[in-house]
C-alpha positions as CSV (number, residue, x, y, z in Angstrom):
1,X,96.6,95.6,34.6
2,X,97.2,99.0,36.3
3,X,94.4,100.4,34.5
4,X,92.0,97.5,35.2
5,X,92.3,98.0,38.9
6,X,92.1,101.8,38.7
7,X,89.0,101.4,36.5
8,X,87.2,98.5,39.5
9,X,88.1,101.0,42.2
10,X,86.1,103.7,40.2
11,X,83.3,100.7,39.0
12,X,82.7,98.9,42.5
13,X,82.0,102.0,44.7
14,X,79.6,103.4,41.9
15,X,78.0,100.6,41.4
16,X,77.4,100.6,45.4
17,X,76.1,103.8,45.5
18,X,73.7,103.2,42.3
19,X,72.5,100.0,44.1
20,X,71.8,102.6,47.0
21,X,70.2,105.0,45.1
22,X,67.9,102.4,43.8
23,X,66.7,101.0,46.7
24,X,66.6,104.5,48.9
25,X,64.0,105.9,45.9
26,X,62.4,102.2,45.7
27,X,61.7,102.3,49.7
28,X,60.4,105.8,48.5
29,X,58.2,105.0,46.1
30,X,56.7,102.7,48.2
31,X,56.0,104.3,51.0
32,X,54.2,107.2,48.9
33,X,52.4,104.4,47.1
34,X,50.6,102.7,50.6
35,X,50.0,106.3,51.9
36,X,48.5,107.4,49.0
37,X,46.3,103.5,49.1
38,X,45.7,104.6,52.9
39,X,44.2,107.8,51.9
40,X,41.9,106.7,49.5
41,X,40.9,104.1,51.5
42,X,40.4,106.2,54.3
43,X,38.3,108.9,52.0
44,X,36.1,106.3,50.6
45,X,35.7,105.1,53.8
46,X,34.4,108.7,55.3
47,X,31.7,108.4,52.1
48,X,30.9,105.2,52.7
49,X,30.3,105.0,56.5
50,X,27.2,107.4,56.6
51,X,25.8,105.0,53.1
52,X,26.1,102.3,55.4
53,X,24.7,103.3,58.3
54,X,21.7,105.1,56.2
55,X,20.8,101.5,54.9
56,X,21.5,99.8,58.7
57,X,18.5,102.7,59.6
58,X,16.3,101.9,56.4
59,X,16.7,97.8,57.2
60,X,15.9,98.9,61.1
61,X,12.7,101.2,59.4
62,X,11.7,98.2,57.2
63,X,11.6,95.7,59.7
64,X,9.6,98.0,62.0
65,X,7.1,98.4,59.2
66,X,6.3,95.1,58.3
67,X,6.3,94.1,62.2
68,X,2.8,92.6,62.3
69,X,1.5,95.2,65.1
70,X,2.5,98.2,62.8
71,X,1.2,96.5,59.7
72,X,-2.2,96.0,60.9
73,X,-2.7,99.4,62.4
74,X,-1.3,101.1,59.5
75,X,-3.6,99.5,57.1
76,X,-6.7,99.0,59.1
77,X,-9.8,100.3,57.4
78,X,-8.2,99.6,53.7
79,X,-10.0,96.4,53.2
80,X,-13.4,95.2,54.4
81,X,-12.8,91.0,54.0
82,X,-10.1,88.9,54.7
83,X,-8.9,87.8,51.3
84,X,-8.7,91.5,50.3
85,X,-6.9,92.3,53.6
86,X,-4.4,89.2,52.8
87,X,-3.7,90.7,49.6
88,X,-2.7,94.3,50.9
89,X,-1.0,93.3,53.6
90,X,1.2,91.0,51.7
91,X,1.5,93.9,48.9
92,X,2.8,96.5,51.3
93,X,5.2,93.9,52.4
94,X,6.4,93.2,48.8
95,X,6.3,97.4,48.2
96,X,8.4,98.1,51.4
97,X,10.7,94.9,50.3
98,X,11.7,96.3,47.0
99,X,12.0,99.6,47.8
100,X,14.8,98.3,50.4
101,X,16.4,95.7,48.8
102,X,19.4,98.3,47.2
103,X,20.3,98.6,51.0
104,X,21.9,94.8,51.5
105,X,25.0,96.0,49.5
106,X,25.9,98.1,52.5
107,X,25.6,94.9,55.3
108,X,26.9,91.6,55.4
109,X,25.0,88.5,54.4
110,X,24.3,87.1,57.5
111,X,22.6,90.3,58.4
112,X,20.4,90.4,55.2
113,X,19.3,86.8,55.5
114,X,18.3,87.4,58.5
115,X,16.3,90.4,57.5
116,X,14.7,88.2,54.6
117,X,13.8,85.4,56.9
118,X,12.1,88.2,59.1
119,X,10.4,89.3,56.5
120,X,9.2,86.0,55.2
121,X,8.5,85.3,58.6
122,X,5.9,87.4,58.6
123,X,4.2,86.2,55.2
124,X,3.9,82.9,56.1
125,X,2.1,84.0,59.9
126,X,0.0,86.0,57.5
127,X,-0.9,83.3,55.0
128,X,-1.4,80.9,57.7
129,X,-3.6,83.2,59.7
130,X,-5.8,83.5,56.2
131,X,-6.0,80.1,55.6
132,X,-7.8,79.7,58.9
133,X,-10.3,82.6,58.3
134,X,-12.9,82.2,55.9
135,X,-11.9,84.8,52.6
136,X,-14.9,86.8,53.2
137,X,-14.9,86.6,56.3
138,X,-14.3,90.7,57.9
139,X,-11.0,91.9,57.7
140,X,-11.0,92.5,61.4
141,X,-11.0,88.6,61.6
142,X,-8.1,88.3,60.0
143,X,-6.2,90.9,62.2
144,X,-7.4,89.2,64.9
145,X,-6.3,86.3,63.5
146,X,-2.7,87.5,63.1
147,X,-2.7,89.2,66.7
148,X,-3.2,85.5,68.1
149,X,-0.4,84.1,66.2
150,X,1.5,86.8,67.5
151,X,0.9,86.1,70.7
152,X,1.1,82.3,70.6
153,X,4.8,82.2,69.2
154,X,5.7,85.1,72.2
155,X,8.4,87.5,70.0
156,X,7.6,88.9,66.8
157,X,8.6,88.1,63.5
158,X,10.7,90.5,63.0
159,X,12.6,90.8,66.2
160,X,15.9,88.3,64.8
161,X,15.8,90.3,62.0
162,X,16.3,93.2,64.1
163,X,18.3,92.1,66.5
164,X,21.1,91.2,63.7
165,X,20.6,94.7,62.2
166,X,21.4,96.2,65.7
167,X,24.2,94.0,66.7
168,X,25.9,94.4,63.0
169,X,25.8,98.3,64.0
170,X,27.3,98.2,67.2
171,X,29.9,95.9,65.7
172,X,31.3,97.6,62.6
173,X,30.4,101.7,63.9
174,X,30.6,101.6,68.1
């Protein structure tokens, strides 16, 4: 019985201080663990932000592009009737789309709805502007055209679009 009790007295303490042990370097391991998750996040996060903002720019560029005004003084002179007109404008639109449309990884999906309705905003202003010009009618026509639709609905097409590409920027980087 003697020994028993010598042998608990040697047992229980070491026992404690294992338990100790274990959780101290547990705690440990832990802690080195998150920082090293915090670090990585924080690196990938340094790579990332400039990405992001580079395709905020490119979605601000895009919209800008296909902005009605810009459109039709870009490609003036390209086309001398209306149908053929149509047809570029809506092919730039369609170029400029899918050499953009990598970017909406970077943004949320609000913002690049709202980028695609902008953009289909202004195809539809474009197809219905066409369908009230005759097809070989002068090109001119049809800008005209478009510049009266602009006018009548008072803010361009692409101005939501824009407006969500901005306020998602001053949101996630300001």
């Amino acid at each position: 019985m003697d020994l028993f009790a010598d042998l608990l007295k040697l047992v229980i303490p070491a026992g404690l201080v294992l338990y100790g042990m274990y959780v101290t370097v547990k705690l440990l391991l832990e802690r080195e663990a998150e920082k090293q998750r915090v670090d990585l996040k924080n690196r990938y996060a340094s790579e990332l932000t400039p990405l992001r903002l580079q395709a905020y720019e490119r979605m601000a560029l895009f919209l800008e592009r296909i902005t009605p005004s810009n459109l039709l003084l870009r490609l003036s002179g390209e086309a001398t009737v209306a149908l053929e007109f149509q047809q570029l404008l809506l092919r730039d639109i369609r170029e400029e789309y899918n050499h953009n449309v990598s970017q909406q990884i970077y943004m949320s999906q609000a913002v690049w709805e709202a980028v695609q309705s902008a953009m289909n905003e202004v195809v539809v202003l474009i197809n219905e502007a066409a369908g009230e010009v005759a097809p070989d009618a002068p090109a001119l026509d049809l800008s005209k055209r478009i510049f009266e639709k602009v006018i009548q609905k008072n803010v361009a097409p692409t101005a939501n679009g824009l407006k969500a590409v901005k306020d998602e920027v001053q949101s996630v980087f300001l």
